[in-house]
N, C-alpha and C positions, 0 to 999 in steps of 0.2 A: 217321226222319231220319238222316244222317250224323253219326257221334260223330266225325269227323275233326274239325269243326267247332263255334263251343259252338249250342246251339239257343237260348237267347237270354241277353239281354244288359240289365243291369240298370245305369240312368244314375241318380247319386245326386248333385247339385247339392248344394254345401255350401258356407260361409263360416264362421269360427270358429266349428265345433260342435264340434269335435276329441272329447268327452266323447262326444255323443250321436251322431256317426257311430260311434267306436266300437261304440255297441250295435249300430248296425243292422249293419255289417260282421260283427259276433260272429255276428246272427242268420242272415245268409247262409252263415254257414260250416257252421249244421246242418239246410241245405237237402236235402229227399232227393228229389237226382236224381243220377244216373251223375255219375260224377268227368269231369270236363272238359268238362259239355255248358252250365254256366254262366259267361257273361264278367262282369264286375264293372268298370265304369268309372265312378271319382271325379272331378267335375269341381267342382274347387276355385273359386271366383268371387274368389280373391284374398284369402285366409285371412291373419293375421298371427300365430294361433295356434301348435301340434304340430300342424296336422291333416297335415302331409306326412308324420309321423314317424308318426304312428296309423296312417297308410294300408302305410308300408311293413311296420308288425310284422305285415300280414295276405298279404303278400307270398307267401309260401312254402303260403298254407291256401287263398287264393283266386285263384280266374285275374283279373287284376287290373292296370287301366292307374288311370295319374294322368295328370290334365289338369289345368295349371295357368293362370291368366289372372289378370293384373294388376290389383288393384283399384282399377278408374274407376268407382265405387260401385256402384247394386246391376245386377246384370248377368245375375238366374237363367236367362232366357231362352237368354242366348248360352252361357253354359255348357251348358244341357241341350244345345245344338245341337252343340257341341261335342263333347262328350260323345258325342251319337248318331252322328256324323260318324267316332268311332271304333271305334265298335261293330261287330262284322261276323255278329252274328246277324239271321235272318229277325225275330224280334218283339222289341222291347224295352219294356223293365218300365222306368217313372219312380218312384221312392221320397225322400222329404224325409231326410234327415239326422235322425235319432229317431226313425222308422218301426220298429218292430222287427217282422219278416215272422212269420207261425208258419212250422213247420217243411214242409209242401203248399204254401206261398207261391205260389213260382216254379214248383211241379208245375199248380196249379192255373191260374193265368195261361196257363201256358202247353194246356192243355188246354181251356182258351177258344176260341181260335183255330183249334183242330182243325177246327170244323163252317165253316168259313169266315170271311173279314176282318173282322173287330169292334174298336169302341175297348168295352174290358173297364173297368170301375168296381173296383175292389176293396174288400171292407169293411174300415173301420178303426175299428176298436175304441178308445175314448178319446180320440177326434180331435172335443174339446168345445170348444174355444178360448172361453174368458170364464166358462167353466160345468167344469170338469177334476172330474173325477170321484175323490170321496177317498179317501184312502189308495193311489192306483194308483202314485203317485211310489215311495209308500214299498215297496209290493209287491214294484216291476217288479227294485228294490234287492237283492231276496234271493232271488225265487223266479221261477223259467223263465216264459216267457214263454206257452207253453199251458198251466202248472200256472195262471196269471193267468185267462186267460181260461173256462177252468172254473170257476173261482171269485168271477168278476163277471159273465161272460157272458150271463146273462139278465136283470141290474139297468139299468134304463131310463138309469141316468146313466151306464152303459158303454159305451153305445149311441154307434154315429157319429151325429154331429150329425144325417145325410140322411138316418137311420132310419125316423123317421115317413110322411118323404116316401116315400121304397121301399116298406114298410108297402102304401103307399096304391093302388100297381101291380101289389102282388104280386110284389115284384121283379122284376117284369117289363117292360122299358123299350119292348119293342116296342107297348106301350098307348100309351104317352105322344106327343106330338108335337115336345118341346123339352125331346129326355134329356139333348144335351151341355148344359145346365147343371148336371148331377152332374160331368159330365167335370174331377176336379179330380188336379192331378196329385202330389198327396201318392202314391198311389197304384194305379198306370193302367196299363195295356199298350198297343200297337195294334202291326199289322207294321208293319215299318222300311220296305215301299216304302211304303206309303201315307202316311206319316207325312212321306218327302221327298218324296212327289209335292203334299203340297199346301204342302211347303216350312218344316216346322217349328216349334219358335215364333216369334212376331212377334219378333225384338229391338230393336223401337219401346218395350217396355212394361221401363220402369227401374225400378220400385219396385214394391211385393207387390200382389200382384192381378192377377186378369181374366185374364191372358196362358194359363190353360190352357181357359178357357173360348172364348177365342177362337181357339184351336186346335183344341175340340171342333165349335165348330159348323162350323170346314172342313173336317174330319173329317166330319161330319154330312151337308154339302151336295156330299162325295166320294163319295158313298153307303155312308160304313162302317155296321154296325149297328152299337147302344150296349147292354153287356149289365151286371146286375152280376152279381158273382161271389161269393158271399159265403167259397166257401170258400180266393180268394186272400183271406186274413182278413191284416192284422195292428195293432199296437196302437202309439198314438200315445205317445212319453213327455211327459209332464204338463211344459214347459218357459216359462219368461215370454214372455210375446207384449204388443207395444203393444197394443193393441186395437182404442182408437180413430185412433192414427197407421192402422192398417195398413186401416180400414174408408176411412176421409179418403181413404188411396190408391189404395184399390179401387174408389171412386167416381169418382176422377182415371182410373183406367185405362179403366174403364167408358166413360168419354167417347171415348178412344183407340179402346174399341172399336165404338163407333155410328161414329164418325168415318170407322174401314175400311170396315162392314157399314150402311148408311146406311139402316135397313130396321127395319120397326115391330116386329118379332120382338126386337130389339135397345134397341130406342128404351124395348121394356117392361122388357126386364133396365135399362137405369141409370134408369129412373122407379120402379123399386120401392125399390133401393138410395137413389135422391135422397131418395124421402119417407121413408127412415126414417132418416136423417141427424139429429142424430151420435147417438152411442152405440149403433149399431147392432148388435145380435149377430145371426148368422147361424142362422136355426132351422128348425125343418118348416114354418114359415108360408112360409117364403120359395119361389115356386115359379112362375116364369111360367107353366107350362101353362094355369093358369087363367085367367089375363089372356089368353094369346095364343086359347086357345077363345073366350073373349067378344067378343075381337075380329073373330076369325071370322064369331062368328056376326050380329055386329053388320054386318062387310063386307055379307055378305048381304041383310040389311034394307035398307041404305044404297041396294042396287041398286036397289031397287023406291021412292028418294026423290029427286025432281027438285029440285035448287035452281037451276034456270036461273033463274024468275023473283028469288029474291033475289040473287043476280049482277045482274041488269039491272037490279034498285033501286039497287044500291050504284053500277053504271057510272054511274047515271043523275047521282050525286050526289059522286062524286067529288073535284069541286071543285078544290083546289092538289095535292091527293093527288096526287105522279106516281111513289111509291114504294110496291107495295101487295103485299102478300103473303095467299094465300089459303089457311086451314085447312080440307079438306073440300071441296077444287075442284068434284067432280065431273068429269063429262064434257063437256059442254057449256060453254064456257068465250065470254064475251061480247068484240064486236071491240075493246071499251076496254078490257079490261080481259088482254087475250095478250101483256101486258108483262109482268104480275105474276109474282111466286115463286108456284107453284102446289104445294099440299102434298094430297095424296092418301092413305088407309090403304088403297085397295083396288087391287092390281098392274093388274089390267083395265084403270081409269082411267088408270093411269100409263103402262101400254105404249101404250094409244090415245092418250096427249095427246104423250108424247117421237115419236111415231110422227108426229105435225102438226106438229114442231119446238118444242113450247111446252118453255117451261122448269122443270120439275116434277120434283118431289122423292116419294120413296116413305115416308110417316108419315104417323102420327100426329098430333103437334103437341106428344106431349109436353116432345119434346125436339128441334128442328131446328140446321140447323147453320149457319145465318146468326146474324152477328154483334148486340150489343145495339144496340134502335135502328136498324136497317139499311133499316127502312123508315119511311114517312109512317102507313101504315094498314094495318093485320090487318084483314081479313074473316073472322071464323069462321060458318059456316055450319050448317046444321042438319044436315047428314050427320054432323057430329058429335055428335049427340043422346046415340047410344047409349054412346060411347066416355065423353063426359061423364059418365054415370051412374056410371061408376070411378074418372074422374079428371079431375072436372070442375077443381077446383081450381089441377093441374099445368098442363091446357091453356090455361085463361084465364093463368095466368102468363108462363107462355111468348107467347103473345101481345103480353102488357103486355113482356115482355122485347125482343122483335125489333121491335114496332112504337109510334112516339109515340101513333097510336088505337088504339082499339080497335073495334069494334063486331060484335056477336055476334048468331047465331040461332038458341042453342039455349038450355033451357031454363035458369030458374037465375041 
């Protein structure tokens, strides 16, 4: 690579941490790569702390921009954008404000990208939010940061929270089907075109959550690969977090994000979070792939299940109904009934019915995006059989939520 140039460029989005940016600035400064091939740009969201003052005493040790932005509340998204917008390296590295990197960080990040374009996962050691692993506060206090990780490193509660989940791939994400939901931007790389080709974070998304996972899966559907890297390692410091404020708003964003992505892959990510509202901590359970397999395989079944005839019952009976929404359309769709909101889990169905002009939506049921009440009558259908078996509960809700009837034909 040209050293005229830095080789990448690490964006760190902060609001009064001034303390815990510190560390992670201290930790970039005993990064070992060539003197000049690292940029460092702070992108403040409107701090009222020192953190301008922290940022310059690093002036002189790191290649280093400040971006500052007005505080119109929480804004992490436009920052990082920001931020990336000033960057002039091929790959940049995203880090939270208290991330503190080991000393390969930035070597190994960027050594990711060698084999070709990847959004890179990094491991983060102590990133337990609700669960902090003890004594790491008091540790991180006295002693460096790889003498830490030597010395908790293989204790299960030093473990990043997504441990078990990786465990279970062999940290290997090319298994999986739906790896950007690791994609979390504590600490992540991906190159800088691809990152503006699919245009960044959303800055739709105002408060904590969702906003990097909704940037992984355009990432995803960009065709990057999703790797992790265990040995861009670094360690969270042990800091207060709402908990349940910040799940409340990752459930809020979560909707934000079905809203752009209007698509059962999605529809699973805020139906896992909804059902386990409130108090929800984030753990190895947590994990679409399983759900989005069953769904798969369930699509499948669904092929080979005709519900024409319960359509033509229901046309048949209709009655005052002239607002009627259908879980589980199918294909074949009756002449009374090509007004309806038609909701389908399988894309086949859906490209052949948008393809006759019908008005059809690509879900589930667990979560649609018509309002409460919006119509006279739900028809759920027996192609939802299978999907029922997981979440029977969610979808008959949802049902009773958008429609005054109901009436169902699956089991249960």
């Amino acid at each position: 690579m040209n050293t005229a140039g830095p080789w990448i460029s690490v964006v760190i989005p902060t609001y009064n941490r001034a303390d815990l940016l510190r560390g992670t600035l201290e930790a970039l400064t005993a990064q070992r790569m060539p003197a000049g091939t690292v940029e460092v740009i702070v992108a403040d969201d409107g701090s009222s702390d020192d953190t301008r003052d922290v940022v310059q005493t690093f002036a002189r040790r790191l290649r280093l921009r400040y971006h500052f932005q007005p505080d119109r509340g929480f804004r992490a998204a436009a920052a990082r954008n920001r931020g990336a917008q000033l960057a002039s390296a091929p790959v940049l590295v995203f880090v939270d404000s208290g991330i503190l990197p080991g000393p390969d960080f930035l070597s190994s990040h960027l050594e990711a990208h060698a084999t070709g374009p990847a959004a890179v996962i990094g491991y983060t050691f102590g990133y337990r939010p609700g669960d902090p692993t003890p004594g790491l506060a008091a540790a991180l206090r006295t002693t460096p940061v790889a003498e830490v990780v030597r010395r908790y490193g293989d204790a299960a509660t030093f473990h990043d929270i997504r441990h078990r989940a990786f465990e279970r791939f062999a940290f290997d994400l090319d298994r999986t089907i739906v790896p950007w939901q690791w994609f979390w931007s504590l600490n992540c790389s991906v190159p800088a075109d691809a990152f503006r080709a699919v245009g960044g974070f959303d800055e739709n998304f105002r408060s904590w959550g969702g906003e990097d996972l909704e940037l992984g899966f355009r990432l995803f559907r960009h065709g990057l690969r999703f790797q992790i890297n265990q040995d861009a390692w670094a360690v969270d410091v042990p800091h207060p977090r709402s908990a349940d404020a910040d799940q409340a708003s990752n459930l809020t964003n979560l909707m934000t994000f079905l809203q752009r992505h209007p698509e059962p892959v999605v529809e699973l990510l805020f139906g896992w979070f909804a059902r386990e509202q409130p108090g929800f901590q984030i753990n190895h359970q947590w994990n679409v792939e399983d759900e989005y397999r069953a769904l798969n395989a369930a699509t499948i079944e669904a092929r080979r299940r005709s519900v024409v005839d319960e359509l033509d019952h229901e046309a048949a009976i209709l009655g005052d109904a002239t607002r009627v929404a259908v879980l589980g359309c199918g294909p074949q769709i009756p002449h009374r009934l090509a007004d309806a909101a038609l909701f389908d889990f399988d894309p086949q169905v859906v490209d052949a019915l948008a393809g006759r002009g019908h008005r059809v939506g690509h879900a589930v049921g667990l979560r649609t995006l018509l309002p409460d009440k919006a119509v006279d009558l739900v028809i759920v259908t027996s192609r939802l059989s299978g999907p029922c078996e997981r979440w029977h509960r969610e979808i008959h809700a949802e049902a009773h939520r958008i429609g005054r009837t109901v009436r169902t034909h699956t089991p249960g």
